[in-house]
C-alpha positions in Angstrom: -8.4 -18.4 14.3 -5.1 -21.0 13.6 -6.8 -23.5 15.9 -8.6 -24.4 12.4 -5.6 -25.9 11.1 -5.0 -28.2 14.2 -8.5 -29.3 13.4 -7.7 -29.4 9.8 -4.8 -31.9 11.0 -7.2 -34.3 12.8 -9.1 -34.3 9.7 -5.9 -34.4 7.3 -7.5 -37.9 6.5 -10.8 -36.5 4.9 -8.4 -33.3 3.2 -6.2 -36.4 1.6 -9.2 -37.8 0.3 -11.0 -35.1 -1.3 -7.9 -33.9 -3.2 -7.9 -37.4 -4.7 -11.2 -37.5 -5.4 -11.3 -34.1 -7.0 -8.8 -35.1 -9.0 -10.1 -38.4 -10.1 -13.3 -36.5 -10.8 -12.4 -33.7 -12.5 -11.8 -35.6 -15.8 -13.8 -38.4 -15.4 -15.9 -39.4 -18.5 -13.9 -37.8 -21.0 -12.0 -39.2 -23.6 -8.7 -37.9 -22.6 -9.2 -38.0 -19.2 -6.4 -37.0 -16.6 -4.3 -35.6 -20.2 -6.7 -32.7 -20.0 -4.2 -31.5 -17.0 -1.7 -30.8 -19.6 -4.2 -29.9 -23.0 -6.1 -27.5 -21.8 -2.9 -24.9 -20.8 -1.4 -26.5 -24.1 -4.5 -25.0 -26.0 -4.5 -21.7 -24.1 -0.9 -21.1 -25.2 -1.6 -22.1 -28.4 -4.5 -18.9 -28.8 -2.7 -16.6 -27.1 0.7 -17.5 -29.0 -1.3 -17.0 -32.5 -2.7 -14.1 -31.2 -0.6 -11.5 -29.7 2.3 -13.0 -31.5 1.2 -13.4 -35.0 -1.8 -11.1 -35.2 -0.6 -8.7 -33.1 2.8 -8.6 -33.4 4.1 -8.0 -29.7 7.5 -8.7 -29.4 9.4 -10.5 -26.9 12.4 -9.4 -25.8 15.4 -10.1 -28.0 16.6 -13.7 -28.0 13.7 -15.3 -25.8 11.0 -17.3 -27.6 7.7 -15.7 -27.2 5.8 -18.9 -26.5 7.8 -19.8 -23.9 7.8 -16.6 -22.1 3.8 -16.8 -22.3 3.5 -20.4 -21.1 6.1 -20.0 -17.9 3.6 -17.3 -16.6 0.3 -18.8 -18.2 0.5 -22.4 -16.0 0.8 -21.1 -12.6 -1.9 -17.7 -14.1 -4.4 -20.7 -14.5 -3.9 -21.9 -11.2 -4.6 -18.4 -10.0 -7.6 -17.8 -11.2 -9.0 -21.4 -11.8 -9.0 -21.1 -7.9 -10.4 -18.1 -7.5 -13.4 -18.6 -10.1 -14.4 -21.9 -8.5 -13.8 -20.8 -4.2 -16.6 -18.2 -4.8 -19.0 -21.5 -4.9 -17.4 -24.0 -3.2 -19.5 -23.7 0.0 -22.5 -23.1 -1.2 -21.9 -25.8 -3.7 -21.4 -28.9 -0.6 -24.6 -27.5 1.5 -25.4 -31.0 1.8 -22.3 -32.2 2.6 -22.0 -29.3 5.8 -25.8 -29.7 7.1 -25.0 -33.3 7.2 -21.8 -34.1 9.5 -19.2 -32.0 11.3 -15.8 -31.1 10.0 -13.3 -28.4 9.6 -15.3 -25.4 7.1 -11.7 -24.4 5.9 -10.8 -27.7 4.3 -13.4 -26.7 1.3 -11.1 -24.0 0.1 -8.2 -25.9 1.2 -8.8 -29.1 -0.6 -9.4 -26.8 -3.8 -6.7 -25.1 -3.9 -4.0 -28.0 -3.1 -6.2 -29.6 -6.2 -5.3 -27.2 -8.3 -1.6 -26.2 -7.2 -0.9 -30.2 -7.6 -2.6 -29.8 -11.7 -0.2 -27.2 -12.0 2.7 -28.7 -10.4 2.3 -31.5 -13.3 1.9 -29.0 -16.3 5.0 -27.9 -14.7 6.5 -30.7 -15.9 5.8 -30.2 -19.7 6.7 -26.3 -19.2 10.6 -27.6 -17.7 10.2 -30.0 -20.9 9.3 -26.9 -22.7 12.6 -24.8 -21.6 14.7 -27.6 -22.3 14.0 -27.9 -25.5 14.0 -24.6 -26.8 17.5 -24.2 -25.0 16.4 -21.8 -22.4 19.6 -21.6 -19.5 19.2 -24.0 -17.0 21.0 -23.2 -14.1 21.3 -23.0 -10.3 18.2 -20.3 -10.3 15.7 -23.3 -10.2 16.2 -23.9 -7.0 14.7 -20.5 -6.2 11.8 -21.9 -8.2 9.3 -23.0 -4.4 9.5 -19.4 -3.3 7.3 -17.9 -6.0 5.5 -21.2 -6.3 4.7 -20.7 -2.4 4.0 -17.5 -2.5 1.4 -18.0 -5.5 0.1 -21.1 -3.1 -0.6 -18.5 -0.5 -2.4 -16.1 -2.2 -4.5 -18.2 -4.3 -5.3 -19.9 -0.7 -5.9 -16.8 0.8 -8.4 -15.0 -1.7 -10.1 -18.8 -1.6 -11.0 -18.6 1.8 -12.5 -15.0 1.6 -14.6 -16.0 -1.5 -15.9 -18.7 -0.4 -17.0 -17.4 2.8 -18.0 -13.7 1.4 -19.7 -15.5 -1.4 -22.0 -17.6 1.2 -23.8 -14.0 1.8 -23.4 -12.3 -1.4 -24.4 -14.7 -4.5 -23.6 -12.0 -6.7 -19.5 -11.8 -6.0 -19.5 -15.5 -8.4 -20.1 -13.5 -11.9 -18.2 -9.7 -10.1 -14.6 -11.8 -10.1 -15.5 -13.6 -12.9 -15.3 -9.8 -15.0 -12.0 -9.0 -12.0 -10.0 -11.9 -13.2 -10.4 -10.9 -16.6 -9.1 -7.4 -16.4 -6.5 -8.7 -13.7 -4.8 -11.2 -16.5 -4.2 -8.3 -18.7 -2.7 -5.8 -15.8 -0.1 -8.9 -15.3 2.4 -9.2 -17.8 1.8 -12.9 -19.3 1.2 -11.9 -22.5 3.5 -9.3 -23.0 7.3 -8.8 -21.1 8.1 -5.8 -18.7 10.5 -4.8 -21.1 7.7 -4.8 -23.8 5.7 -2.2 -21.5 8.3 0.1 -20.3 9.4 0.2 -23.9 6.2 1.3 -25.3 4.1 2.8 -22.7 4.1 5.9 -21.3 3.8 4.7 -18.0 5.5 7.2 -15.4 7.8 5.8 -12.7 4.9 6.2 -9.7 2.4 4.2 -11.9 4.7 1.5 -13.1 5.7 1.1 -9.4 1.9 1.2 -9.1 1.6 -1.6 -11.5 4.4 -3.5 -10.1 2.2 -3.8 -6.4 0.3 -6.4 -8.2 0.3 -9.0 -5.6 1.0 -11.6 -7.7 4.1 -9.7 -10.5 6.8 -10.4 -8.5 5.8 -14.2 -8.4 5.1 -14.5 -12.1 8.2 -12.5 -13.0 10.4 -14.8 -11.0 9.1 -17.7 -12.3 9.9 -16.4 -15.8 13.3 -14.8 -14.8 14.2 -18.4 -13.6 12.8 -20.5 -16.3 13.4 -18.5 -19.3 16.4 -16.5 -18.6 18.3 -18.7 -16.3 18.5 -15.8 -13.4 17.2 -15.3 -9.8 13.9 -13.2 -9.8 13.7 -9.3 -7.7 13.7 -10.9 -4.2 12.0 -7.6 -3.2 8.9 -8.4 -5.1 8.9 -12.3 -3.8 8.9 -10.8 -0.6 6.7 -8.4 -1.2 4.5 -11.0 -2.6 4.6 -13.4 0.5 4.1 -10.4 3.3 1.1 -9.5 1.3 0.0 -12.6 1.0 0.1 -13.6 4.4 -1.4 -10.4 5.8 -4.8 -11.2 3.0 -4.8 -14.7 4.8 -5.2 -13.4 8.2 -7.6 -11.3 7.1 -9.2 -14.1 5.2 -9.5 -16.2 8.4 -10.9 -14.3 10.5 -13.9 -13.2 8.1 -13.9 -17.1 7.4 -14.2 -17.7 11.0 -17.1 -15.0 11.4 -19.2 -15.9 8.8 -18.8 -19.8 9.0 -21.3 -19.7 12.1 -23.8 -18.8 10.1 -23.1 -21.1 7.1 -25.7 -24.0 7.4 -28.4 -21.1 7.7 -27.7 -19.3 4.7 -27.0 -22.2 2.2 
């Protein structure tokens, strides 16, 4: 099953290239170009600002700017599900590409999912920018920032490789996650603060531990605790977070591995 990332080495060359080339061709033709990296989560954060802040009035906690708190757990959020939307077609989408010559199955998923952590490593940029500027503490916790970043890498990775494969055989899984990632944004608190939902929910302590099992809170909540309140995240969740994640990509591999044999017949 790892033997397909010593492959994946051999072929690092061809993984190199088709990150640069996705990226290259993600914006190509349009006006902005390569600035969409940064105005597409801009505009996202703008709707979801006027929204929930304005319209509907839900309040961050005291002292901490609501936009902010959204956009620290909206960037790596779009990473999240950016990746997971587009792995369920990724196979079937180069058919061509894997009837014609031989190389490593996994880079597919690989390549798009390093495309899309190195986007949101640069809208990073503009959300540290972000934090500066509206005076949020910056202090020693950043450097705690690449363990919720990894452990968001891994999942995203992870639920990549077992959509794309899955996806090969059931067509239907493409518009099923589509509804899944929809529901999943709003059972992660982006949009609202922990605080927010033990304050006003009636939540009991089983089901908001319940809640908190979502693979990816302890990563997002990090990232916020570090960025917006200058303090290191739960290291129970982060770990939490990783051991999960590593356990869905052994899982992942070895359905990739089974159902890659038959990939050239079914696409």
């Amino acid at each position: 099953m790892f033997k397909e990332f010593g492959r994946i080495y051999d072929y690092r060359e061809m993984l190199k290239n088709s990150v640069k080339k996705e990226l290259r061709a993600r914006y190509k033709g349009s006006f902005l170009g390569f600035l969409w990296t940064f105005v597409n989560p801009l505009l996202q954060l703008f709707i979801y600002s006027f929204v929930f802040n304005q319209i509907m009035r839900i309040p961050p906690p005291p002292g901490v700017n609501y936009t902010l708190m959204i956009f620290v757990a909206l960037v790596p959020w779009t990473f999240i599900s950016a990746t997971i939307n587009q792995s369920t077609m990724v196979i079937v989408a180069n058919a061509n590409l894997l009837k014609k010559i031989y190389f490593p199955r996994l880079i597919l998923p690989l390549a798009l999912t390093m495309t899309n952590f190195v986007n949101m490593l640069l809208t990073e940029i503009i959300v540290v920018a972000a934090a500066l500027i509206l005076r949020a503490p910056f202090t020693v916790a950043y450097l705690a920032l690449p363990l919720p970043f990894l452990a968001i890498f891994l999942f995203a990775f992870s639920l990549a490789v077992l959509l794309s494969a899955v996806t090969v055989y059931f067509r239907d899984l493409e518009h099923i996650f589509g509804i899944f990632t929809m529901l999943w944004f709003y059972l992660t608190p982006i949009i609202y603060s922990m605080e927010y939902l033990t304050t006003n929910s009636k939540m009991s302590g089983t089901t908001l531990l319940i809640y908190k099992l979502n693979p990816i809170y302890g990563s997002v909540e990090g990232i916020r605790d570090i960025m917006v309140f200058g303090k290191l995240p739960e290291w129970g969740f982060i770990v939490y977070d990783l051991a999960f994640s590593f356990v869905l990509l052994l899982i992942a591999l070895a359905v990739f591995d089974k159902c890659q044999r038959r990939f050239a017949e079914e696409i």
